[in-house]
Structure formats: C-alpha cells, structure tokens
FIDO-932863 format. One record per residue (C-alpha): residue number from 1; residue in three letters; chain; x, y, z. Coordinates in steps of 0.02 Angstrom, whole numbers, plus 32768, in hexadecimal, padded with zeros to 4 digits. Layout:
# residues N
NUM:ALA:A:X:Y:Z $
...
This chain:
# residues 89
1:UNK:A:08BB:973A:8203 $
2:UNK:A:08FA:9777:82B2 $
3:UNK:A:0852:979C:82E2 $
4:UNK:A:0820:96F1:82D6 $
5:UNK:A:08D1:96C1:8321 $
6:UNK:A:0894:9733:83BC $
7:UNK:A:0802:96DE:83C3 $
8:UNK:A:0825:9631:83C0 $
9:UNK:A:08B1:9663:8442 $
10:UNK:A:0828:96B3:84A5 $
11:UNK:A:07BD:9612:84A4 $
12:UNK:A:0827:959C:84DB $
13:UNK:A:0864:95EA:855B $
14:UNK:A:07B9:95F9:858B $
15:UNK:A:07A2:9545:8589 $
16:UNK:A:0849:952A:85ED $
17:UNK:A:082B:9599:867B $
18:UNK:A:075A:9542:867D $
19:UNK:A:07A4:94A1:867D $
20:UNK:A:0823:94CE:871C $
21:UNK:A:0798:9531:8781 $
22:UNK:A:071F:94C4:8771 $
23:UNK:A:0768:940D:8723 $
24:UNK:A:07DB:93F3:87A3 $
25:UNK:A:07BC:937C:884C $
26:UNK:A:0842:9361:88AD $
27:UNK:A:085C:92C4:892B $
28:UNK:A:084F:9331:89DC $
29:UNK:A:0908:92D8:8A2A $
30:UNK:A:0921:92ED:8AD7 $
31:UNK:A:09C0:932B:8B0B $
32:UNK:A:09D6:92B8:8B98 $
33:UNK:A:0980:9202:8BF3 $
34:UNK:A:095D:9266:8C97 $
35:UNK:A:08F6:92F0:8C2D $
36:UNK:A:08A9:9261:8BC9 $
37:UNK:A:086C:91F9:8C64 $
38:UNK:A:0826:9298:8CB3 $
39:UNK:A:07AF:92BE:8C28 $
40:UNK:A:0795:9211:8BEA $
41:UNK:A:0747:91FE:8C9D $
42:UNK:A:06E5:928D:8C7A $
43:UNK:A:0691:9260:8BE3 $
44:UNK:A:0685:9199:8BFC $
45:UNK:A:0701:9176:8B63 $
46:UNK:A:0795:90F0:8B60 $
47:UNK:A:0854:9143:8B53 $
48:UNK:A:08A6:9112:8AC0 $
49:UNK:A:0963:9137:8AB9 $
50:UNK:A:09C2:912E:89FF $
51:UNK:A:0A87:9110:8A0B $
52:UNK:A:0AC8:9164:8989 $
53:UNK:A:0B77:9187:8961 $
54:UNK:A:0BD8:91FA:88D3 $
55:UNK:A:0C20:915B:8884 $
56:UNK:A:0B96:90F1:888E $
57:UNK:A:0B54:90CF:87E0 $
58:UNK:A:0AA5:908D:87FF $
59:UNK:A:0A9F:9121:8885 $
60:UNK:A:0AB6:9185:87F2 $
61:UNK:A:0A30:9144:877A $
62:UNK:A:09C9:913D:8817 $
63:UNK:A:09C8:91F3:8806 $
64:UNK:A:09C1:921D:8753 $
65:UNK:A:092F:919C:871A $
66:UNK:A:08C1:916A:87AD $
67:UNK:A:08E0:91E8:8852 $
68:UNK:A:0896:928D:87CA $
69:UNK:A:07FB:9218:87A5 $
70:UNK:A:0747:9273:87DB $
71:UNK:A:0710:91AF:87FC $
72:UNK:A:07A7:9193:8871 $
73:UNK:A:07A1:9237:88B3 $
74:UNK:A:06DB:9230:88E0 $
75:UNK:A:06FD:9174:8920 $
76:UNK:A:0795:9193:898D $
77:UNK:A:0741:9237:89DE $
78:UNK:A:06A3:91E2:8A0A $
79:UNK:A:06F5:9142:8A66 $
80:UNK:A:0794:9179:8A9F $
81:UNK:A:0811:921A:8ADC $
82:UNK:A:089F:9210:8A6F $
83:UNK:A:094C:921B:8ABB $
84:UNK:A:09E1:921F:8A45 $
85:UNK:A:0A8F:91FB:8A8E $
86:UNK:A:0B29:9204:8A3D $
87:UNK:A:0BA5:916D:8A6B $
88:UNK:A:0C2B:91D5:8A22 $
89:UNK:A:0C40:9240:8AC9 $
C-alpha cells in the first residue's frame, strides 16, 4: 500500500513540475512606458498600458481568468509591449 502511495505521489508531482516548466506562458509586462516605447519602436508593435490597481475587482479577474490565457498571451505579444502600472503608487 505505501508503495503505491509513493508512487502516485511520485507521479503527480511529475505532472506538476511538467505542467510549470513547460505549461506556463507568461504576459512579458514592461516595467515602465519609456522601456515600452523604446522596444515597441524596435519591433514595429503598438504599446499597450493596463491600469491596474490592488482594489480593483475587474483588475483582479483580469488577472486570474484572461491575462494566464496562451491565446491572450500569444495575441498581446505579437501586437503590442505590455506595460503594467499600478495606480496605487
């Protein structure tokens, strides 16, 4: 019984650490407009800037359900450089 316990153990963390090496695309956010002007000029893309803010609920789902999509993220990297400000600050 704990042999098979190891081994199920075993594959799923298998499967976890597959899925975040190689599952995983992340939105490439600048960290600022001047940065995102220089290389949007560079590669012939538009700057798009997202206002974001900790208590902003749609900011929020923004995030969770749409910003983590490999659609979104192939769309948004081929069009635009990403800049993410935080109104917050």
């Amino acid at each position: 019984m704990r042999a098979n316990y190891r081994w199920l153990c075993a594959v799923l963390l298998g499967c976890w650490l597959a899925s975040e090496a190689f599952g995983q695309q992340a939105i490439s956010w600048q960290p600022n407009p001047d940065t995102a002007k220089r290389l949007a000029a560079q590669s012939n893309r538009l700057v798009l800037i997202h206002f974001w803010s900790t208590s902003c609920g749609p900011c929020q789902q923004m995030e969770r359900d749409v910003f983590p999509r490999p659609d979104v993220v192939a769309a948004l990297e081929a069009a635009y450089v990403p800049v993410k400000l935080n109104v917050d600050y």
